[in-house]
N, C-alpha and C positions, 0 to 999 in steps of 0.2 A: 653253877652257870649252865645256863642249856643255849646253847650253840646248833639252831637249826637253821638252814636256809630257808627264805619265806618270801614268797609274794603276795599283796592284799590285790585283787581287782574288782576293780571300781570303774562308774561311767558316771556321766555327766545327770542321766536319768536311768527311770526304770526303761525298761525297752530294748538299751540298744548293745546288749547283746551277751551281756556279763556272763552269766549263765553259759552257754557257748564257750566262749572264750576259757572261764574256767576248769569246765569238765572235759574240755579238748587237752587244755596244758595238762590237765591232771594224769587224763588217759595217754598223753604223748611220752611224756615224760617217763610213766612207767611202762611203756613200752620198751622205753631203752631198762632198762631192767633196776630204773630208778626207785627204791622204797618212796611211795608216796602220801600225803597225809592231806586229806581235802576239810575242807571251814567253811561255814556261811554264817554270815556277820548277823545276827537278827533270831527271831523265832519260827524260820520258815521250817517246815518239816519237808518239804518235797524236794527240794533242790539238794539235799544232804542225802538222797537215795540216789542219786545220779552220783552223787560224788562216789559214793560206796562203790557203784558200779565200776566208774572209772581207774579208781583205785586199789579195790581189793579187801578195803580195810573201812570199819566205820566211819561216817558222816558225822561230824560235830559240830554242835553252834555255840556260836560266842556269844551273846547277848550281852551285853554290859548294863540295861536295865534291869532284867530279871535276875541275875547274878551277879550285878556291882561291878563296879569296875575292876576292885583289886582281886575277882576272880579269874578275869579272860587270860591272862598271860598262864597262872598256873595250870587253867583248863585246855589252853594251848597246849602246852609243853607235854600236858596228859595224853593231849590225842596225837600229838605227831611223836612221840617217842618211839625212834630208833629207826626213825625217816632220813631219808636224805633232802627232802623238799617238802615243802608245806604250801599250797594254795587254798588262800582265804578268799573266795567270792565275798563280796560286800552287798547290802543291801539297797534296793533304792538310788537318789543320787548321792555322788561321795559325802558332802554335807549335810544329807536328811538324818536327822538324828529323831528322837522320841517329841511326840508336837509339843510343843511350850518350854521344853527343858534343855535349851541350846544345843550342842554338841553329844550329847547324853545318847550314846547304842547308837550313833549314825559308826557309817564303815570310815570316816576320817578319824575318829575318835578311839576307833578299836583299831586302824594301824597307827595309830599314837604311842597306844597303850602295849602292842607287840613290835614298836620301835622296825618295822617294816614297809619298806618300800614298795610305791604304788605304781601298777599300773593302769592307766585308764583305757578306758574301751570307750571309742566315741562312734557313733553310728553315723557315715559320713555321706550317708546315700542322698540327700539332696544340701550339702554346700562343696566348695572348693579351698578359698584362702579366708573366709571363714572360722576353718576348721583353727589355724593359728591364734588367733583371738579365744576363742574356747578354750584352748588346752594353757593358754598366755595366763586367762583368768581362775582356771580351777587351781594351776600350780602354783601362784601368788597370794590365793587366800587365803590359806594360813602356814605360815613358815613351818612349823612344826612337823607339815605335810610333805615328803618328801615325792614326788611325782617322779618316778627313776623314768617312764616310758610308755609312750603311746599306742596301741593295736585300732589300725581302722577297720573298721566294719563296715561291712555292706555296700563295698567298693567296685564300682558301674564297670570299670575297664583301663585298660593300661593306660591310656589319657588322664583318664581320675588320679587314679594312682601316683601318677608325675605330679599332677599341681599340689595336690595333698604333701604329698610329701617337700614339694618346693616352698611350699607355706609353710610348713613345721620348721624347715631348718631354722626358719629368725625366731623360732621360741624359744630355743636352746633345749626342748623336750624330744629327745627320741624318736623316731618309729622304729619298734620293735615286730612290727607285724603289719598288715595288708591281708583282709580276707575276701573275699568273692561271695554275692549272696549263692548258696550253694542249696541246690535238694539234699532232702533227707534230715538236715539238722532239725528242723521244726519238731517242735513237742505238740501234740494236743492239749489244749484247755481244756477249762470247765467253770465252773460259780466259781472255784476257789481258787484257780491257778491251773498250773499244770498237773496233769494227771499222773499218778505217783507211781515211780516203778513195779511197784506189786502189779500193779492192775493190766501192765502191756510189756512184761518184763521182755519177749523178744524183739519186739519193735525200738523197748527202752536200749536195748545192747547195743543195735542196729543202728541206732540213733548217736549214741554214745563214740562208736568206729568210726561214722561220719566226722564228728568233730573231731576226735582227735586225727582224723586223715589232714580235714580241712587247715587246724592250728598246725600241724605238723609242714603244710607243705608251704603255708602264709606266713607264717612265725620266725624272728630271729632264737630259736631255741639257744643258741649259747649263748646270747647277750641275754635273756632271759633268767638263764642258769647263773651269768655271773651276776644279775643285778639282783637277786636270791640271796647270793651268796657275799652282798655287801651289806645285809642286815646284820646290826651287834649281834652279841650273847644277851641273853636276858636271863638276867639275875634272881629272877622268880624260883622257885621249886616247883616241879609238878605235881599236882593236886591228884589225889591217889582216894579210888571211895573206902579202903579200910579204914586210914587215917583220917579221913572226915568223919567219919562212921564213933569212931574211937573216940575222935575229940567233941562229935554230939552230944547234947543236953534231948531229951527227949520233947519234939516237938518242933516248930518254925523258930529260926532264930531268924531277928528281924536284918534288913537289908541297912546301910546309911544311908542319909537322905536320897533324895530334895526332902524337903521340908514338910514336916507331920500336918497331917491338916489340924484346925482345930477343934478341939471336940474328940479327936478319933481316942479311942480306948488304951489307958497303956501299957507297954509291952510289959508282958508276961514274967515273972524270974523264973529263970533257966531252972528247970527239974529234971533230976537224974531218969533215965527211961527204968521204969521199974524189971530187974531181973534180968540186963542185957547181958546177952553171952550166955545164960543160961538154959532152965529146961533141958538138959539129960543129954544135952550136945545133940539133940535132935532137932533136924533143919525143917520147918514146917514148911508145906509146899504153895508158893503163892504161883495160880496161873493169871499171867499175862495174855490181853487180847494180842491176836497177832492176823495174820492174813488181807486179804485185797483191802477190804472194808475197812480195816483198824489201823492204819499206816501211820499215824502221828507219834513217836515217841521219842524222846532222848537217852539217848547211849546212858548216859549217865543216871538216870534215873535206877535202869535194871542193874548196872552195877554198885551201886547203894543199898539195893536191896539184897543181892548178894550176899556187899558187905557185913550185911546185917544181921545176916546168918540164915536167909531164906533158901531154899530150893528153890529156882526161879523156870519154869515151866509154860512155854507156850502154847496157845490151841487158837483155834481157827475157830469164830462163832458161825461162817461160812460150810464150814463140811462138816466139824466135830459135835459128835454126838450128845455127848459128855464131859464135862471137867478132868484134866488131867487128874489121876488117883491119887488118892491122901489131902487133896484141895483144902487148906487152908484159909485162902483169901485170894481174891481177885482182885487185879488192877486192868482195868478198859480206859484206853488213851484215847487220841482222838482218830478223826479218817473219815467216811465218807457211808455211813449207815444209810444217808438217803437214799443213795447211787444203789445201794444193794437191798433197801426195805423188804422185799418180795423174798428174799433168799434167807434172811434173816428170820422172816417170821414164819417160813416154812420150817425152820430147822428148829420145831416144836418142843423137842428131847432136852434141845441145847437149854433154850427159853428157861424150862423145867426147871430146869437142874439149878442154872442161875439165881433164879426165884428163890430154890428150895436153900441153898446155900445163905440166899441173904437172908431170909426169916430164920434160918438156924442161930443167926448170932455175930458167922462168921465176917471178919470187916471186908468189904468189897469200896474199892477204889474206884470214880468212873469221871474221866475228864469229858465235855465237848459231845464228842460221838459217842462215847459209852453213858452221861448223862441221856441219848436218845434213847440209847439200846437198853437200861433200865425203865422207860416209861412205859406208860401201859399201852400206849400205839403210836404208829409214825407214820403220816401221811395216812390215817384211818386202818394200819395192819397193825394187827396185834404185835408189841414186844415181850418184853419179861414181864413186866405187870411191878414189877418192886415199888415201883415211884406212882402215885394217884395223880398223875399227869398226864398228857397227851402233847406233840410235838408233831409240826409241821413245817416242811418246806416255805420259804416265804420269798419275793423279790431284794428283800434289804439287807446288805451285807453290814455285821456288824464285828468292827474292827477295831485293836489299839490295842494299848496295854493297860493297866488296870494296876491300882492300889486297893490290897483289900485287909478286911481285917476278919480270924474268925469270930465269928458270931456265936457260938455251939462247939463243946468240947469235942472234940470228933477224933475220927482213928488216926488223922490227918495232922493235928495242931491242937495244942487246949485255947480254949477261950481266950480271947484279945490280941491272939498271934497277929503279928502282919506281914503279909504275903504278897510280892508282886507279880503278876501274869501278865498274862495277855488272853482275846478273845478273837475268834475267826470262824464265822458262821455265817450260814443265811437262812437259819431255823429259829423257830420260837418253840418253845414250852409254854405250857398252859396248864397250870399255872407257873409264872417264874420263879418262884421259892415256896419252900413249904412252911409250916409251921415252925422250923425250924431250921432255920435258912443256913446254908455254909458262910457265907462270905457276906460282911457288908463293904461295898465298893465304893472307895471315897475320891475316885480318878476315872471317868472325867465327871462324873455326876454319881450323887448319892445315892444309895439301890440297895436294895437287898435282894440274894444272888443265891440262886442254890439249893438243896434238897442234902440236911441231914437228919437220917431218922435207924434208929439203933446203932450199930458199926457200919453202915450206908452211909458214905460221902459221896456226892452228884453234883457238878456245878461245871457253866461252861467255862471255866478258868483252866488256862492249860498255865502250869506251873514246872519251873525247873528244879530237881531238887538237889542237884549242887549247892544250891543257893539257901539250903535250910534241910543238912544233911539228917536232922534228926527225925526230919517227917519218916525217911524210911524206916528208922529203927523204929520210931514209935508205931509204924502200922506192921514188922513183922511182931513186936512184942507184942501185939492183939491177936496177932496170927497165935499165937504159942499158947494163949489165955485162954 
């Protein structure tokens, strides 16, 4: 039984204020000298470095598309162990779930599934009584949904504030909170969202203080606390990467539905990863992209490969000259190579070495942004040259999650795997697969996706590998090869 206290926050839409709200609670909370554990419902990689911030401790995401549903509670239980409080930010509006697949990874759906009560964040800056009907109709639409309490946003003046709240009492929902729009909380944007802590980390702190001053001083913190602390026990066990690691088959073990398309290839049988745990008890050293540029990753991914018997070694393709020593294999996540093209393709040495690593043999991993930082130029500058492609900036964001299946036995998955992602870009490749494509994508439209060629996987699919714990074992067993 894992007995944590927990709040999911959620709003009506994107906008009005989630984000806010939960990295102020996160930060307030462990201000009083609270063990805290921060979540965001989805595949967002930026808001889970604010949490970090706020917290102390890694950013986790729940995804119930790319990792199924019957993984969020035990991947819960993973990241908040030995918390006293757990804030889960939600995605989107509480009811947006994955387009066409009902309820599926929306944040009503993943506090379903963590049996946690919600509270909503409503941006109340242009209604009054209103606002009552709003909060009347999110917490009636599915019983299942427990709405414990309301926080207003963006609230004009003590006048606002009275009618707000005189309207809420006939809904029978709470207000737990009252905020003032306030300087200082605003984040800077960009194409993709907010700009990711690496990149303005004392501005991001600064920022961080703000909310938690502002929740701290708007907030019913112990009605808060106790409506946390009326969440059940959940019965799940917490998901651990050695025992995933242990209980792998080498390569993607498939997800449960929705439903197989027709046509798509089938699943693979499960094969032992050849020689796991072996090789001389020597940990082969896999470096990971890290710094301003390469921000996109999941916690659990590097701990997988841990598990898996890797030395897991960061370097910076921003300053470091070189591959950490003994380099094994590379894994480049996703982050923002455009934003730093210039700095990237100065650090010539880096470039080199990358190159020279992937033509040796050795496997190299590269989601999203490291797909760019493998091609042979970005925005007309030179990158590593690995990949006979070119990539460019473009106006069209392209967005969603993705069914795919590999195409090509790779370090990654053998042939026919199927693999659920997601995509988050406003660049093209030129060309978009190679001769040997990674992925063919049967969600939303049929494609073929991707650059494999030797132990090089490249494709924009950012993947979680909780959800097909063997992909790590089988790319450190390439490492070891």
């Amino acid at each position: 039984m894992v007995n944590i206290p927990r709040l999911v926050v959620a709003a009506p839409s994107s906008g009005s204020g989630k984000t806010t709200v939960a990295t102020g609670l996160m930060a307030a909370f462990a201000a009083r000298g609270l063990a805290v554990s921060g979540h965001k419902v989805g595949p967002d990689y930026i808001d889970p470095g604010f949490h970090t911030l706020a917290t102390g401790r890694p950013g986790r995401n729940l995804d119930a598309y790319m990792c199924g549903p019957e993984l969020i509670a035990p991947l819960f239980a993973h990241g908040a162990r030995g918390c006293g409080l757990a804030v889960v930010e939600g995605v989107m509006g509480l009811y947006d779930g994955a387009s066409g697949l009902g309820e599926l990874a929306s944040t009503a759906h993943v506090a379903k599934l963590l049996r946690a009560p919600v509270v909503l964040v409503v941006d109340a800056s242009s209604q009054s009584r209103s606002v009552a009907a709003l909060v009347h109709g999110f917490a009636s639409w599915d019983a299942e949904v427990r709405i414990g309490g309301v926080i207003l946003n963006k609230v004009g003046s003590d006048r606002h504030e009275a009618l707000l709240r005189e309207a809420l009492e006939e809904s029978g929902v709470p207000v737990l909170g009252a905020l003032r729009r306030a300087e200082g909380v605003a984040v800077p944007s960009r194409h993709l969202g907010l700009v990711p802590v690496a990149e303005r980390r004392a501005d991001a702190v600064a920022a961080v203080a703000v909310m938690a001053g502002q929740v701290a001083a708007g907030c019913d913190l112990e009605g808060l606390s106790a409506l946390a602390r009326s969440a059940p026990p959940l019965s799940e066990a917490a998901w651990g990467a050695d025992a995933a690691v242990e209980g792998a088959f080498g390569g993607a073990v498939p997800l449960p539905a929705p439903s197989r398309n027709r046509g798509s290839a089938p699943d693979p049988a499960p094969q032992a990863p050849e020689g796991l745990g072996s090789a001389s008890g020597v940990k082969p050293v896999v470096a990971v992209a890290g710094g301003a540029a390469f921000t996109f990753s999941y916690a659990e991914n590097t701990e997988l490969l841990a598990a898996a018997g890797a030395d897991v070694v960061t370097f910076d393709p921003l300053r470091d000259e070189a591959l950490p020593l003994g380099t094994r294999g590379v894994v480049i996540g996703g982050g923002f190579p455009e934003v730093y093209a210039p700095e990237l393709s100065a650090n010539e040495a880096l470039r080199k070495a990358v190159a020279e690593l992937a033509l040796s043999g050795a496997p190299v991993a590269a989601e999203c942004a490291g797909l760019l930082y493998l091609a042979r130029s970005l925005d007309g500058l030179p990158m590593c040259g690995v990949l006979d492609a070119d990539a460019r900036m473009t106006k069209r964001l392209t967005l969603g999650y993705r069914d795919a299946v590999a195409l090509t036995d790779n370090v990654l998955a053998p042939a026919g795997a199927r693999m659920r992602g997601h995509e988050f870009h406003r660049t093209v490749i030129e060309p978009g697969a190679g001769d040997e494509p990674a992925w063919g994508m049967h969600r939303p439209e049929r494609r073929v996706e991707g650059f494999v060629r030797g132990n090089v996987h490249a494709s924009y699919l950012h993947t979680h590998w909780a959800a097909s714990p063997g992909t790590a074992a089988r790319f450190v067993e390439r490492c070891r090869g």
